[in-house]
C-alpha positions in Angstrom: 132.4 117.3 83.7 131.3 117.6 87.3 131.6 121.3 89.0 131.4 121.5 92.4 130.8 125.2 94.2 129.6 126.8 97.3 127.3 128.9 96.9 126.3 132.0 98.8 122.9 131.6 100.4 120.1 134.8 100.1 116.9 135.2 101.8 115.7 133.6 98.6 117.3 131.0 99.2 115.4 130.0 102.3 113.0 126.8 101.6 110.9 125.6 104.6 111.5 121.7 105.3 108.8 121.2 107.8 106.8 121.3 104.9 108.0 118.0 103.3 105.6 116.5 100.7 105.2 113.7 98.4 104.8 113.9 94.4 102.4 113.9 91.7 102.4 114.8 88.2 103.4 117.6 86.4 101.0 120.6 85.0 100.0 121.1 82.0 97.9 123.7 80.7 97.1 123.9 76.5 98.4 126.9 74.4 94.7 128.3 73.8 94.9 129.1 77.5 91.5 126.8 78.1 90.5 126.3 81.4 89.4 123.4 83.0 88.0 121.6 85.8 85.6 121.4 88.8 86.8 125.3 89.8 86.2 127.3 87.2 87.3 131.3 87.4 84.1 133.9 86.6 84.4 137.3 85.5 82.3 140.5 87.4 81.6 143.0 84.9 82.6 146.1 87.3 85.4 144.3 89.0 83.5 144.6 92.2 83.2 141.0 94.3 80.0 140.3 96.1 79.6 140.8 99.6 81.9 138.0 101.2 79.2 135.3 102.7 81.6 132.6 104.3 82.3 134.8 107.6 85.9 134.6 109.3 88.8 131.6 109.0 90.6 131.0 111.6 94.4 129.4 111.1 97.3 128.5 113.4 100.2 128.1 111.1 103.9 128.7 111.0 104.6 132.9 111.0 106.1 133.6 107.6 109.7 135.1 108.7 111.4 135.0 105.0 109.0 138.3 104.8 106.1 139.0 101.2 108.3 139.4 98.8 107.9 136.9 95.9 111.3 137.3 94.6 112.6 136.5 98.1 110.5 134.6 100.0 110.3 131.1 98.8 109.7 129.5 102.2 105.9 127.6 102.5 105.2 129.6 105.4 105.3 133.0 103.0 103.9 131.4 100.1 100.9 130.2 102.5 100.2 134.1 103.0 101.3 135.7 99.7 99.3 132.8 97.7 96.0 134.8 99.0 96.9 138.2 98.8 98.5 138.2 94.9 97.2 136.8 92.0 99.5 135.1 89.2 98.9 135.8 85.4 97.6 131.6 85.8 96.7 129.0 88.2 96.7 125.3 88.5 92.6 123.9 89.3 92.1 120.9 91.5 93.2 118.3 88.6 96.8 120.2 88.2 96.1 121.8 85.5 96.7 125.6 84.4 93.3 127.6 84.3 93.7 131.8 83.8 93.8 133.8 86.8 94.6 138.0 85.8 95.1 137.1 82.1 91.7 135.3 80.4 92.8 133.5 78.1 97.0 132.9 76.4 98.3 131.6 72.9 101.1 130.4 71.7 102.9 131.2 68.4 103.5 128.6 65.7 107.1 128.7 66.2 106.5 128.1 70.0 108.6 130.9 71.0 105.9 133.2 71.9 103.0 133.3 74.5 100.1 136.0 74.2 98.8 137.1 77.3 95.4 138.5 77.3 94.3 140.4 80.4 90.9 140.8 82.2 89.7 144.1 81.4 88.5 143.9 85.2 91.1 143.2 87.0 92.3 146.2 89.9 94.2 145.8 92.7 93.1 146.1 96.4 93.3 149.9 96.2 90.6 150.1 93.0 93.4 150.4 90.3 93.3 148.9 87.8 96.0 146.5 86.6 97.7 147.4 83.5 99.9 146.1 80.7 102.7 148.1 82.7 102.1 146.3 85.9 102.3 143.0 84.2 105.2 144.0 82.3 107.2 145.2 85.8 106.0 142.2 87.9 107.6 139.5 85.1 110.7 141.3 84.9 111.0 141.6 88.5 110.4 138.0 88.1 113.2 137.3 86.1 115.7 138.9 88.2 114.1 137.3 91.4 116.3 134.6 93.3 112.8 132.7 93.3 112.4 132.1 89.7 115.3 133.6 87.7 115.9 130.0 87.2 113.1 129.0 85.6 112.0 132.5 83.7 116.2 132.5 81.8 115.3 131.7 78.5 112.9 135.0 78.5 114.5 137.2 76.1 111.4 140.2 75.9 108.4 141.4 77.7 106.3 143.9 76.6 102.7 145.1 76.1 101.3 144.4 72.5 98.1 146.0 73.3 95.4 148.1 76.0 95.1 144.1 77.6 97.6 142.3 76.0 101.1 141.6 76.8 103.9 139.3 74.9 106.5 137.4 76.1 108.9 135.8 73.7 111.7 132.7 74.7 114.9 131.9 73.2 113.9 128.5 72.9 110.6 126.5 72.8 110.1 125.5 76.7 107.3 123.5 78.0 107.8 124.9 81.2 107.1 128.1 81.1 103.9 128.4 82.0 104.4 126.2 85.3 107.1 129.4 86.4 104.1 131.9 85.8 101.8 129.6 87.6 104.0 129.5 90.7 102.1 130.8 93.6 104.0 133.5 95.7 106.9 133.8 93.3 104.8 134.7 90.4 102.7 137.6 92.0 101.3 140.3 89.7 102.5 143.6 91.8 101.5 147.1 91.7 104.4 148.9 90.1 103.1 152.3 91.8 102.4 150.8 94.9 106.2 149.2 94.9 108.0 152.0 93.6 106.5 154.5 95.6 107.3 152.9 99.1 110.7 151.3 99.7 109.4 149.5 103.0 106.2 148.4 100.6 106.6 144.5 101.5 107.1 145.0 105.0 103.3 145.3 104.8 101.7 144.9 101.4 99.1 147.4 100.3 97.3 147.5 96.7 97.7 143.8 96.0 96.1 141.9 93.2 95.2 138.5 95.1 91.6 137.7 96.5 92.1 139.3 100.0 94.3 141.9 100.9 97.1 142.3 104.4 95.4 144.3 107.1 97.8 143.6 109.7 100.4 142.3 110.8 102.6 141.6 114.0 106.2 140.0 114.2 105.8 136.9 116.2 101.9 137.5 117.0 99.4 136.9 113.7 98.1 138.7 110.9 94.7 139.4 109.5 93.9 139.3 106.1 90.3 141.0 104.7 88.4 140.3 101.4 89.5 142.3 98.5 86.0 144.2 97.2 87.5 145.2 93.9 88.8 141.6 93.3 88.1 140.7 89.3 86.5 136.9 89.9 82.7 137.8 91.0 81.5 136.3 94.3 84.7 135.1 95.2 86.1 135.2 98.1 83.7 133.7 100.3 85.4 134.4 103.6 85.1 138.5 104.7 88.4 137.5 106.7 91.4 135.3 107.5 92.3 135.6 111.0 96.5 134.2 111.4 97.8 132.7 114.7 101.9 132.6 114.1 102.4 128.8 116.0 105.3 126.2 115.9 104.3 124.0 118.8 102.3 121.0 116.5 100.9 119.5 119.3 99.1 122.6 120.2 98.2 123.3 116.9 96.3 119.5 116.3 94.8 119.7 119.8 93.4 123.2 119.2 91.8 121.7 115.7 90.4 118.9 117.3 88.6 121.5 119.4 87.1 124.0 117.5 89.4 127.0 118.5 90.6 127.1 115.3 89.4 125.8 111.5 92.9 124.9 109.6 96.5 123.9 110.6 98.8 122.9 108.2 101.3 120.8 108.0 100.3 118.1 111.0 102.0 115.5 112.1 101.3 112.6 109.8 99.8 110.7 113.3 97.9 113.3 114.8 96.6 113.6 111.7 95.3 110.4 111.0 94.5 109.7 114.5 92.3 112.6 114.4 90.9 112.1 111.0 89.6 108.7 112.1 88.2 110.1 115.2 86.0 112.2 112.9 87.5 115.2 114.5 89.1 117.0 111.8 89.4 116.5 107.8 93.1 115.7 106.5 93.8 116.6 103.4 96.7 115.3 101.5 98.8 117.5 99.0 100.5 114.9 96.6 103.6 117.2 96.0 107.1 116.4 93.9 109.9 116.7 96.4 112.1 114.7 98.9 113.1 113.6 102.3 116.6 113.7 102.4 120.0 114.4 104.7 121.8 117.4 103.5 125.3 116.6 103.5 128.8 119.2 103.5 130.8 118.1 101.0 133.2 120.6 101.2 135.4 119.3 103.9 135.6 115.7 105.3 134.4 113.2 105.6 131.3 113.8 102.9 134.2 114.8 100.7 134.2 111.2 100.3 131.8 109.9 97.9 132.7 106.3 99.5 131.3 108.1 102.8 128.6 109.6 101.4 127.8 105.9 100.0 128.6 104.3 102.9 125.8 106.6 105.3 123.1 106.0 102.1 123.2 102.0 102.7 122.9 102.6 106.1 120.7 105.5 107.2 116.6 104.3 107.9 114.1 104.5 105.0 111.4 102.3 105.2 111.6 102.3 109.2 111.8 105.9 109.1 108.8 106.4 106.9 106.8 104.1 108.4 107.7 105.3 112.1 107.5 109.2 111.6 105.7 109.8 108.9 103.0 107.1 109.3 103.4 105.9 106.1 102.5 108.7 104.2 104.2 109.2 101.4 106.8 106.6 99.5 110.1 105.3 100.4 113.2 106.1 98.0 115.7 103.1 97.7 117.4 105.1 94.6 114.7 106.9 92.9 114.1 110.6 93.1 110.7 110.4 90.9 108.3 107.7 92.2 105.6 105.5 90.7 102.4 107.4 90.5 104.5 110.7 89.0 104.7 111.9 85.9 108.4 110.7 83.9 108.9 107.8 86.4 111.0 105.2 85.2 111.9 102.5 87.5 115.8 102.7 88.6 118.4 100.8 90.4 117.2 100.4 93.9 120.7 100.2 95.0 120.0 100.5 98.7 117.1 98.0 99.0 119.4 95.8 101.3 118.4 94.0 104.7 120.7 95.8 107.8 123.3 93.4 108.2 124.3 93.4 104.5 124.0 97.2 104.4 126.0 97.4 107.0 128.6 95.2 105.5 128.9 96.9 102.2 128.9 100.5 104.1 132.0 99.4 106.3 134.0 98.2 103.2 133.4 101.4 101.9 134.4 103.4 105.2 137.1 101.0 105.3 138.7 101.8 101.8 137.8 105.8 102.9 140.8 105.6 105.8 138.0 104.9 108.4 138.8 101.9 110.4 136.8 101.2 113.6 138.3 102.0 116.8 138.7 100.3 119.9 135.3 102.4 121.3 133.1 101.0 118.6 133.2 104.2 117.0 135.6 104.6 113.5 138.6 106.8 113.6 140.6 108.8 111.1 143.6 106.4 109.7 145.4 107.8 106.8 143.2 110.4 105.4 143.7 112.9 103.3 144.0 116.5 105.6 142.4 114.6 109.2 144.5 114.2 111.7 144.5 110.5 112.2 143.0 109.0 115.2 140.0 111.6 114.3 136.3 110.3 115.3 133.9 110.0 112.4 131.6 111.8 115.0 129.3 114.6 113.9 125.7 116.6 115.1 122.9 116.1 112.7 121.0 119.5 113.0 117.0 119.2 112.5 114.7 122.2 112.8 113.3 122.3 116.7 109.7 123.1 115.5 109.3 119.5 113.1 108.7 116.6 114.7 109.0 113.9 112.0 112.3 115.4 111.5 113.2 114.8 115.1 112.2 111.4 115.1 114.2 110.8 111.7 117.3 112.1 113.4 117.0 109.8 116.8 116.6 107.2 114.8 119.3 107.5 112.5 121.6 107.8 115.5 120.5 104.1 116.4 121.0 103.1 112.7 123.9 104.3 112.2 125.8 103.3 115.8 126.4 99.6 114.3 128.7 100.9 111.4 130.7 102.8 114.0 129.5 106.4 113.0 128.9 108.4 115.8 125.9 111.4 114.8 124.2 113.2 117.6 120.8 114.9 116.9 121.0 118.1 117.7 117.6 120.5 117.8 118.1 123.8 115.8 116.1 127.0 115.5 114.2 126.8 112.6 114.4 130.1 111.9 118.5 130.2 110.9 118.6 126.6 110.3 118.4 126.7 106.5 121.0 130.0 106.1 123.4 128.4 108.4 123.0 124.8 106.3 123.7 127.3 103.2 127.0 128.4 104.5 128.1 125.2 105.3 127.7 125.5 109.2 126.3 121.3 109.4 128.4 118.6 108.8 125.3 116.3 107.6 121.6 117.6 108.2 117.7 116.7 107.7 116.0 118.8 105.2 113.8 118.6 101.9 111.7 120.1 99.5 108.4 120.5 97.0 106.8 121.5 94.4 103.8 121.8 92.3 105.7 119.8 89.3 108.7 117.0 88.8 110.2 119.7 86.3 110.6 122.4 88.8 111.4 119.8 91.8 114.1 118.4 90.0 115.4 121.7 88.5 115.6 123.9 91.3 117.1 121.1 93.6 119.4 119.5 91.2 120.8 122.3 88.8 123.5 124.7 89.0 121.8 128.1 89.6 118.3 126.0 91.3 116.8 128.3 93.9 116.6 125.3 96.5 120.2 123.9 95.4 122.7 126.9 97.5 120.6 124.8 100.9 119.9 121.3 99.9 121.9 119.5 97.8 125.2 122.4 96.9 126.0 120.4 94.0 126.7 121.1 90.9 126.8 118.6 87.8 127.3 120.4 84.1 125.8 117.0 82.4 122.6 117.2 85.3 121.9 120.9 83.8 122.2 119.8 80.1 119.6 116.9 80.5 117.4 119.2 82.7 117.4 121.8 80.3 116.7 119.1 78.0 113.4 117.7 79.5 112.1 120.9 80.3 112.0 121.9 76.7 110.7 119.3 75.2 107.1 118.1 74.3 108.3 114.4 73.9 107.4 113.0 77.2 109.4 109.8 76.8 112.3 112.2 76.3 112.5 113.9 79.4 111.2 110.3 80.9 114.6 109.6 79.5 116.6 112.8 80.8 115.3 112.4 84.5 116.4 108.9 84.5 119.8 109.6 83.2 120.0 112.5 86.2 118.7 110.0 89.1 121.1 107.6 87.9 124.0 110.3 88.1 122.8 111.5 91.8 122.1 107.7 92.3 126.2 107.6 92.0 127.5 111.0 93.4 125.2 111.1 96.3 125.2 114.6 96.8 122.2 114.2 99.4 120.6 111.3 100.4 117.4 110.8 99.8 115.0 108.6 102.1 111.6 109.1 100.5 108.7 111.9 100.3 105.6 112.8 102.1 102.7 114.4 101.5 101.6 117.6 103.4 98.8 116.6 106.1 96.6 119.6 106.0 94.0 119.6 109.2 90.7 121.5 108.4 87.3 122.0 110.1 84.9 118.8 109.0 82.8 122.0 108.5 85.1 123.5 105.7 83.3 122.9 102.7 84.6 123.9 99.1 88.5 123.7 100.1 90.8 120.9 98.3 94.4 120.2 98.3 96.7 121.1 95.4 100.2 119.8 94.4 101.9 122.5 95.1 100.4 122.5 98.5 98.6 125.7 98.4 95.7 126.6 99.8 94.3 128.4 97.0 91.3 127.0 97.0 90.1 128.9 99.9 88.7 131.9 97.3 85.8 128.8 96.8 85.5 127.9 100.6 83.4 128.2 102.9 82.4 127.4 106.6 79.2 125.2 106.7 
């Protein structure tokens, strides 16, 4: 049974495309709560961090408008910010796997239905408190209700302190999942319930925060300075005394001022500049190898992507290989079908339906349009003959909105004007202020539109873009497919890979037919740093997290 509904769209809603990045596997972290990897977290025995010995950062990076809420604001540009000044219960290390962060160590019960959280007796919040069993308790259910991970926390059926450090959270159903929800950076912050409570402007600018540096100020449309938090639990860390902020959407700008000196970190670059300058030996270009998609939002709530026969008509013809190749440099891989690629975890090779040279995608897509009531017209662009609720005689002529500040998107857009002229489709690029351009996609203000998404996992990618009540689904794909939830749910609670290997197959197939978006490919994140930045490494989830180890050399 397929269920198709508009969906109002929040703040939460709001997921930054300029931030487009390719995929890699899924975490996984082991029930004992064992951490792992290169990064290892340390415990101070007071709580107090050593003096901070890596100096100041400088950054030019996109201002983070969706505000610091975690259960609002799901757009990169906030997560880049609130990554660094809350910690999560756990944390993924440089291999994608979960490590502890606030709580030491986690089990889980025999009957899988329960997971033990341990807390560092340490661990205080920017203002010297320490954080409790009530604080963790608060910040998950505040989680649960969030827009940002109500999703993924559902089958949550009690929270509650089981002890002076211990707290217990108990699932309706085995899920091997959870722990990626907890580990998401932003969304899963561990929040001072006396701090919130007691200020109702409190994330307007964050004070008594649990993360490795605190907010110090702030200005709309200006920059924002964070400073190291001395009562931080992981002893020595961090190493920089400050993050200096420059709010920045001019790219060019932003690569040039890299390549300079004036600043040490700019994320995401263009993928050329990027290279380019990573080849000069100016700059260091780190990739984040993220789950997600390129894709053109479509409005299928009125004609003519109404259609599915449209909607399959524009997927043979729109540019993919070109495109990638062209804008993004070639990084990151081209989708002729697939929404998981080779290289991620539960890829499974699918139809590559669209794998077709032009000239025989264009003659399948104008059988389709032809069948649809779109005939081509004596102007070389198709008209409206006998469908359903368009006047006939219509043009099958629309704006494709892309946000002003992304220039891969722009290039993406021009160029699917020239694709798609041949097939007598008419779609003018139109810039759009990035910062409405995802609110006005949710209410249904584009006819067809760039966008995409990541994440740190293929479980959450595909969950929160695909299914129902997703947080990314109300702006990206406003679809909704009762079978897709069932074999989602499906994968994410079992333990049998091949399983949900299985499920994610069966869900690309049933996208592969609906075409509720239309996906061109992925990309990673290019994030420019310093050649001087030593410590710092990329993460799938793109975070830069691993600044708490980094330091200026």
């Amino acid at each position: 049974m397929v269920r198709k509904t508009r969906y109002a769209v929040t703040t939460g809603a709001i997921l930054a495309a300029a931030l487009i990045l390719a995929a890699c596997g899924s975490g996984s972290g082991n029930s004992a709560g064992d951490s792992s990897g290169a990064t290892q977290p340390t415990s101070g025995a007071t709580g107090e961090s050593s003096a901070p010995s890596g100096g100041a950062l400088h950054i030019s990076a996109a201002e983070p408008s969706a505000g610091l809420d975690p259960a609002t604001a799901v757009t990169q540009a906030s997560k880049r910010v609130m990554e660094l000044i809350y910690d999560t219960l756990i944390d993924y290390n440089e291999k994608n796997e979960l490590i502890p962060m606030i709580a030491e160590k986690w089990a889980l019960s025999d009957d899988k239905l329960s997971y033990v959280f341990t807390l560092r007796a340490n661990a205080m919040f920017s203002d010297g408190n320490p954080i409790t069993t009530d604080d963790v308790v608060y910040s998950l259910n505040r989680m649960q209700q969030s827009e940002a991970l109500k999703a993924q926390l559902a089958g949550v059926t009690k929270i509650e302190a089981t002890g002076d450090h211990e707290v217990t959270v108990t699932l309706d159903a085995p899920s091997r999942v959870f722990l990626n929800a907890l580990a998401t950076v932003g969304s899963a912050a561990i929040l001072s319930q006396k701090a919130v409570d007691g200020n109702a402007d409190y994330f307007t600018k964050p004070t008594a925060t649990s993360g490795p540096w605190y907010l110090d100020d702030i200005v709309s449309h200006g920059s924002a300075t964070l400073k190291a938090n001395g009562h931080y639990w992981n002893a020595g860390y961090p190493k920089f005394a400050t993050i200096n902020y420059d709010f920045a959407t001019d790219s060019t700008a932003m690569a040039a001022a890299l390549e300079t000196g004036t600043i040490d970190m700019t994320y995401n670059m263009v993928p050329a500049d990027a290279v380019r300058l990573k080849a000069s030996g100016a700059i260091d270009n780190h990739l984040a190898p993220s789950a997600g998609l390129i894709a053109w939002g479509l409005n299928k709530s009125h004609s003519p992507f109404d259609n599915k026969d449209v909607r399959q008509a524009v997927a043979y013809v729109v540019p993919r290989e070109d495109a990638m190749q062209t804008c993004w440099s070639g990084i990151g891989p081209v989708s002729y079908g697939d929404l998981i690629f080779e290289g991620q975890n539960f890829y499974a090779k699918g139809e590559q339906r669209f794998q077709l040279d032009k000239d025989a995608a264009i003659q399948k897509a104008g059988q389709l349009l032809d069948s649809a009531g779109w005939v081509m017209g004596s102007d070389g662009v198709r008209e409206a003959k006998g469908v359903t609720g368009v006047e006939d005689g219509t043009k099958l002529a629309f704006n494709v909105p892309y946000e002003n500040s992304w220039a891969q998107a722009r290039c993406n857009t021009e160029m699917l004007q020239q694709y798609l002229k041949p097939l007598g489709v008419a779609a003018t690029p139109e810039a759009y202020d990035k910062a409405s351009f995802y609110s006005d996609a949710g209410a249904g203000k584009f006819t067809m539109y760039h966008m995409g998404n990541n994440y740190a996992t293929v479980d959450d990618y595909i969950g929160q873009t695909f299914t129902c009540e997703g947080s990314a689904n109300a702006i990206l794909t406003q679809y909704c497919n009762e079978r897709v939830d069932e074999l989602v749910n499906e994968a994410r609670a079992t333990d049998d890979v091949q399983k949900a290997t299985d499920n994610y197959r069966q869900v690309q197939d049933i996208i592969l037919d609906e075409q509720p978006v239309i996906p061109i490919g992925a990309q990673y994140a290019a994030i420019g740093t310093s050649p001087k930045l030593q410590g710092f490494y990329p993460r799938a989830d793109a975070s830069n997290r691993s600044l708490i180890y980094a330091t200026l050399g």
